[in-house]
C-alpha positions as CSV (number, residue, x, y, z in Angstrom):
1,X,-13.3,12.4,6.2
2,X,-13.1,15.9,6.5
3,X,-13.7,18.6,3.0
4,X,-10.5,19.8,4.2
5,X,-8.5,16.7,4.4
6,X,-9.7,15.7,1.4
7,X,-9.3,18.4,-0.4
8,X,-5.5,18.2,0.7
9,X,-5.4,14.9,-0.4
10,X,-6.6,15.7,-3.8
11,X,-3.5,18.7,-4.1
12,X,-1.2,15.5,-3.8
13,X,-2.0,13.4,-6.2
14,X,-2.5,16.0,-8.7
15,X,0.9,17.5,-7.1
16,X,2.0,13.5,-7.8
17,X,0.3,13.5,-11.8
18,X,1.7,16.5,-12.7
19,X,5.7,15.4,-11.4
20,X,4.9,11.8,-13.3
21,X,3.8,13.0,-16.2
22,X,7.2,15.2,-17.0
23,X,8.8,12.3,-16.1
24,X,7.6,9.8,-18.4
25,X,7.1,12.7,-21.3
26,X,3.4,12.4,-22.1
27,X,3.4,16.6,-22.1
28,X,5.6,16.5,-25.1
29,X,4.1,17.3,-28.4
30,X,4.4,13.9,-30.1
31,X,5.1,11.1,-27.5
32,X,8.0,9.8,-27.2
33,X,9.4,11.8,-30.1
34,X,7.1,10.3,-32.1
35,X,4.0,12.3,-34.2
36,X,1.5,10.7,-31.9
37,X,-0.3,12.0,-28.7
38,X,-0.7,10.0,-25.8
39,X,-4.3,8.9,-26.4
40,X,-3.5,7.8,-29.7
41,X,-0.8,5.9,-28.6
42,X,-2.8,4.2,-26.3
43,X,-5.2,2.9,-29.1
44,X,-2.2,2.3,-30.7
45,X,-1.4,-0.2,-28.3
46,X,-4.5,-1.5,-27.9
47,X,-4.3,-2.4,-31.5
48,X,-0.8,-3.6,-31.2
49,X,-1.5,-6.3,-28.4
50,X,-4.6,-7.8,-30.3
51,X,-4.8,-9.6,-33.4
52,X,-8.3,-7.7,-34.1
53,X,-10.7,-5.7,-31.8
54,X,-13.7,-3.2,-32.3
55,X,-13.8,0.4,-31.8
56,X,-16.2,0.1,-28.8
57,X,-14.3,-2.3,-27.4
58,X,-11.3,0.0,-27.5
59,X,-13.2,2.7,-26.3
60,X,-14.5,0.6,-23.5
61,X,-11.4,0.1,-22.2
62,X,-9.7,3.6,-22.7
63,X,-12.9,5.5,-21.8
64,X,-12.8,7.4,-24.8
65,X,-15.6,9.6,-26.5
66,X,-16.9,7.5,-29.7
67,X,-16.8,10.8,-31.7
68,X,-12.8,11.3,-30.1
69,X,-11.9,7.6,-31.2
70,X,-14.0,7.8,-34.4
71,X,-11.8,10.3,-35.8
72,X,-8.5,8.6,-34.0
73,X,-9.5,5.5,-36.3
74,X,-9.9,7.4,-39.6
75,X,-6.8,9.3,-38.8
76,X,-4.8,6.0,-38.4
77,X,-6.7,4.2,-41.6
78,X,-5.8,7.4,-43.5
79,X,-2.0,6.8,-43.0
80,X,-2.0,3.1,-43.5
81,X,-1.8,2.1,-40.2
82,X,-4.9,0.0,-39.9
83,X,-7.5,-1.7,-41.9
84,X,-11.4,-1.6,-41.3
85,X,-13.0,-5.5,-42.1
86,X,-16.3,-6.9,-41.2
87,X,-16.6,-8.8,-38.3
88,X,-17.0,-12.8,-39.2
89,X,-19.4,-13.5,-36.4
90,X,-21.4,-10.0,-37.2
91,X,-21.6,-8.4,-40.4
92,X,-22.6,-5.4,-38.3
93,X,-19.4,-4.8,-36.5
94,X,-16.3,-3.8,-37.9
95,X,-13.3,-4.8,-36.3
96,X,-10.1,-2.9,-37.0
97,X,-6.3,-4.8,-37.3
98,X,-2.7,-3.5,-37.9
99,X,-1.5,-3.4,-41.2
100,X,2.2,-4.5,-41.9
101,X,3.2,-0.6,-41.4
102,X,1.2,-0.6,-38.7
103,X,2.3,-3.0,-36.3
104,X,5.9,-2.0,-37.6
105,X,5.2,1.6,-36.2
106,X,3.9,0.1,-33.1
107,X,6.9,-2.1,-32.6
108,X,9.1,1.4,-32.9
109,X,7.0,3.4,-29.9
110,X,6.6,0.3,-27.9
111,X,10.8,0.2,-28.0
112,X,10.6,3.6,-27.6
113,X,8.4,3.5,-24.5
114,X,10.5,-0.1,-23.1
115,X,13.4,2.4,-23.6
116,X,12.5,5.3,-21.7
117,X,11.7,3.2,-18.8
118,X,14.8,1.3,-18.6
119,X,16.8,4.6,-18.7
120,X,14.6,6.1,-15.4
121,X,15.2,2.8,-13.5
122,X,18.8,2.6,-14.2
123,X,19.5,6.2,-12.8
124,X,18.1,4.5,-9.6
125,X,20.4,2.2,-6.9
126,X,19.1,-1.4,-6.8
127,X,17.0,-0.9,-3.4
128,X,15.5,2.3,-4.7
129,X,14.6,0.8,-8.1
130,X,13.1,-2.5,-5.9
131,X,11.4,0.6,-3.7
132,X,9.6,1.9,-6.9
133,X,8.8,-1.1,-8.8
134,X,6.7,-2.4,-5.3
135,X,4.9,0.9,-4.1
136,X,3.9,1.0,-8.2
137,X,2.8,-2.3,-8.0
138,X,1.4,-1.5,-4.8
139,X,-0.6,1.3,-5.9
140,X,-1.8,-0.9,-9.3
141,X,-3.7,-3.2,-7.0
142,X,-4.8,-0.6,-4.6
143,X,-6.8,1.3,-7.9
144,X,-7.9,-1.7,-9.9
145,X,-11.6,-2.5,-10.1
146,X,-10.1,-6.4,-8.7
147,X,-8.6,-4.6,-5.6
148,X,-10.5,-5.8,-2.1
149,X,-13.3,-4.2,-0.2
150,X,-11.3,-3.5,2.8
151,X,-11.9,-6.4,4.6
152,X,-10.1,-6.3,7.7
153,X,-9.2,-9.6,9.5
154,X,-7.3,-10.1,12.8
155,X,-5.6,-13.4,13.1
156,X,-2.5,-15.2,15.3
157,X,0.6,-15.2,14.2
158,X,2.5,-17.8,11.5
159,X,5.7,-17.7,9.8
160,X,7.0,-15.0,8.5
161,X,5.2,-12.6,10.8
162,X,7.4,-11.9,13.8
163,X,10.5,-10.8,10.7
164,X,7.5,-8.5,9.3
165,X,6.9,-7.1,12.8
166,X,10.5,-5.7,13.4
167,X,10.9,-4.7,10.0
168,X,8.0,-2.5,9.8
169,X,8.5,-0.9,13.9
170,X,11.9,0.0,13.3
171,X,10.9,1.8,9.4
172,X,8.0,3.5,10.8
173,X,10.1,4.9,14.2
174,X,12.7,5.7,12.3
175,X,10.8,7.5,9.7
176,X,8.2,8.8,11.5
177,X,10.4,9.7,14.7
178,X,13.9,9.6,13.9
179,X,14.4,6.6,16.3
180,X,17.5,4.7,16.3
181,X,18.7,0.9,15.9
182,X,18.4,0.8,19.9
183,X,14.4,0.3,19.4
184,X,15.0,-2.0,16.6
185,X,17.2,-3.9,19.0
186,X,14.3,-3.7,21.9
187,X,11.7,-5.0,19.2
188,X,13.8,-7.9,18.0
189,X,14.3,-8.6,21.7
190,X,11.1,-8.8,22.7
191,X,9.6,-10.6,19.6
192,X,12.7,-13.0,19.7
193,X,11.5,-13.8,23.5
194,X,7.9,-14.4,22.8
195,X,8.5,-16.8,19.4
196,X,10.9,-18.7,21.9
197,X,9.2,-18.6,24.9
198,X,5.4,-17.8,25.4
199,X,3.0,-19.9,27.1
200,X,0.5,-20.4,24.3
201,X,-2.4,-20.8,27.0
202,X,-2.0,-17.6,28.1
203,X,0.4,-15.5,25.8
204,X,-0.3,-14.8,22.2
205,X,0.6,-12.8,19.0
206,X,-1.8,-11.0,16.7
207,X,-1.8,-10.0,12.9
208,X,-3.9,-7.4,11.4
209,X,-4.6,-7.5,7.4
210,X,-6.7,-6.1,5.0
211,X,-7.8,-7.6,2.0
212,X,-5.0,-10.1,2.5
213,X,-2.0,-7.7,3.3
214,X,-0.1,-7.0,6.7
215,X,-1.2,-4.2,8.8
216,X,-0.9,-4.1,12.1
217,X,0.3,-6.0,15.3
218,X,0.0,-6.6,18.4
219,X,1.2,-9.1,21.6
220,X,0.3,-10.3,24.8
221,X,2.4,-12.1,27.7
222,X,2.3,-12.5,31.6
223,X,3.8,-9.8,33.4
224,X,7.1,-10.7,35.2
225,X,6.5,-9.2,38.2
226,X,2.6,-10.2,38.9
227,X,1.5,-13.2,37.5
228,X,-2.2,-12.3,37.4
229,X,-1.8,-8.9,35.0
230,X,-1.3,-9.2,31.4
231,X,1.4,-6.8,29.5
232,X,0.3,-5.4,26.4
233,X,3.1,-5.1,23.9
234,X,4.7,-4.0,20.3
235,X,0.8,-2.3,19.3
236,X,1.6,-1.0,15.4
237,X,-0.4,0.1,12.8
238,X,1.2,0.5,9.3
239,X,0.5,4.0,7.7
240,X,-1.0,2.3,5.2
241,X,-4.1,1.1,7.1
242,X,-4.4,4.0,10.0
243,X,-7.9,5.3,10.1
244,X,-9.6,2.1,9.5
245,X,-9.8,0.9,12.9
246,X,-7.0,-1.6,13.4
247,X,-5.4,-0.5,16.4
248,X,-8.6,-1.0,18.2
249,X,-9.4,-4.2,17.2
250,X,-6.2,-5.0,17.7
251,X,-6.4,-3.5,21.4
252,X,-9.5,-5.6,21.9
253,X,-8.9,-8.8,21.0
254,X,-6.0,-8.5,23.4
255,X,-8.5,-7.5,26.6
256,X,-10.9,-10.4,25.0
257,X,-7.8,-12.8,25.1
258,X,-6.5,-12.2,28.9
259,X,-10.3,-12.3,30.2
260,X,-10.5,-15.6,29.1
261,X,-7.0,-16.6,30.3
262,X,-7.8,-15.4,33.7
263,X,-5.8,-12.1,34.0
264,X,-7.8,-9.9,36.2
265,X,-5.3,-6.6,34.6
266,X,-3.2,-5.6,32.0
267,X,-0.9,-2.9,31.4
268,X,1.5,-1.5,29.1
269,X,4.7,1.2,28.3
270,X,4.3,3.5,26.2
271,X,5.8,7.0,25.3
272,X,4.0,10.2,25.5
273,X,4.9,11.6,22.0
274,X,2.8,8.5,20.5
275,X,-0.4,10.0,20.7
276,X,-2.8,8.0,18.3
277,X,-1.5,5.0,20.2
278,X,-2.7,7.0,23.7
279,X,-6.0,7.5,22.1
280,X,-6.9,3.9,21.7
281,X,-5.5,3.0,25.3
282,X,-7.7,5.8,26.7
283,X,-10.8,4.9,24.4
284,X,-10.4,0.9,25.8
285,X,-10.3,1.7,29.5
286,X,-7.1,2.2,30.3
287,X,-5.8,4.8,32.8
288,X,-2.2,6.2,33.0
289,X,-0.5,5.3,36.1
290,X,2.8,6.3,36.0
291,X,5.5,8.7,34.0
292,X,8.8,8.8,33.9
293,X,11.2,11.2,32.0
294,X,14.0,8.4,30.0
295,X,17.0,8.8,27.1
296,X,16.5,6.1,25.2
297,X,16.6,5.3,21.2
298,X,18.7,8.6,20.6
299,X,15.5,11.0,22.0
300,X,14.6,12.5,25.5
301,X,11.2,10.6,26.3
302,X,8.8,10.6,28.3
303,X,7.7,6.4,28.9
304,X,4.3,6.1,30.4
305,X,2.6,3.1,32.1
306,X,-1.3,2.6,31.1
307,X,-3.0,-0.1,33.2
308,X,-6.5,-1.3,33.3
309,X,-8.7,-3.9,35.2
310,X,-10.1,-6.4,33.4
């Protein structure tokens, strides 16, 4: 990765945490109307969801200074809020608890906060709410210590994967290129044709994931017009996972595949404007063999033919 590409990447998500934050209100004064800061209402809730903790181990979780929550602590005991007992397994360690007025101030923010929530989510139509609440989700498992190691694995297709595989080519055309429903349509077609008809000897479906999650795709069938070369078709590689080599191990498990099934070619269509996807055809062998100018899913295109022997 590049100083400058990261560097950009960096500008969005602090471009990102700075639009969230005046969102959710954590750059007001006292949070959530309330005469706390956001860092104390975080210990605050730490306190809230235990029935007794230590310092440390609130600081542990937080990341706080012991000095910063030291003084967080005697602020809160000097209000009331929370009382300071020895622990019964170590004399040593104090462990800290809610008084009454304590957990009833904590029950008020925690409204507070349910609140504040609920009214950002209703402003939102149901798909865009069921948008948000799966990219946050999405990004929750992405940043957790517990998230995967980036395992990529390519395997054949099961249930549920050929719906996936339409879903995601027609978002990412249109998004990406403003495509129509007439490549959704072509998609459908050709998937549809393959889960009804493919020669399992010598046709076959692939599925990328990483660390458990759909990535990419990819299928091979005979060619209808010469037996002996294999068609490459439907290569995809979700956003998500681009740059992390999926398309060409996607690419090669396909070449691996025909080899063994006793194609001695393959080729495949593609369009010129798709230029990663030209990059991995070139990088595996394959040699453009034909062009032809087309008006087809609401754009003027250019289709290519890429062909290689095997």
């Amino acid at each position: 990765m590049t100083d400058d590409l990261l560097t950009a990447q960096a500008e969005t998500v602090r471009g990102f945490n700075r639009f969230y934050t005046r969102q959710i209100g954590v750059l007001d004064e006292g949070l959530l109307a309330s005469p706390f800061t956001l860092t104390q209402a975080r210990v605050l809730f730490e306190l809230g969801t235990r029935k007794t903790v230590t310092a440390r181990e609130i600081g542990d979780v937080l990341g706080l200074d012991a000095g910063y929550l030291s003084r967080i602590v005697q602020n809160f005991a000097s209000q009331g809020l929370i009382r300071r007992e020895s622990s019964p397994e170590d004399g040593r360690q104090i462990v800290l608890s809610l008084t009454a007025e304590g957990r009833k101030t904590f029950r008020d923010l925690d409204r507070k906060s349910h609140a504040v929530a609920a009214a950002h989510l209703s402003g939102l139509s149901t798909p865009r709410r069921a948008r948000v609440l799966a990219l946050m989700q999405d990004l929750q498992r992405t940043l957790s210590p517990e998230a995967g190691d980036g395992t990529l694995t390519i395997r054949t297709y099961r249930a549920g994967d050929i719906g996936w595989a339409i879903e995601r080519h027609a978002r990412i055309y249109t998004d990406e290129f403003g495509w129509n429903q007439d490549f959704e349509a072509l998609v459908a077609t050709l998937f549809a044709r393959f889960a009804t008809q493919h020669d399992p000897a010598t046709e076959r479906c692939w599925i990328a994931e990483v660390d458990g999650e759909r990535v990419g795709c990819v299928f091979v069938v005979r060619n209808e017009e010469h037996p002996n070369t294999a068609q490459l078709r439907c290569l995809l590689v979700d956003p998500k996972a681009r740059g992390l080599g999926v398309g060409k191990r996607l690419v090669d498990e396909c070449l691996a595949f025909a080899k063994a099934a006793g194609y001695t070619s393959m080729l495949l269509w593609t369009n010129d404007i798709l230029t990663s996807a030209r990059r991995i055809y070139e990088a595996a062998g394959f040699a453009l063999v034909k062009e032809e100018r087309h008006h087809s899913f609401g754009h003027d295109l250019v289709g290519q033919i890429w062909r290689r022997d095997l």
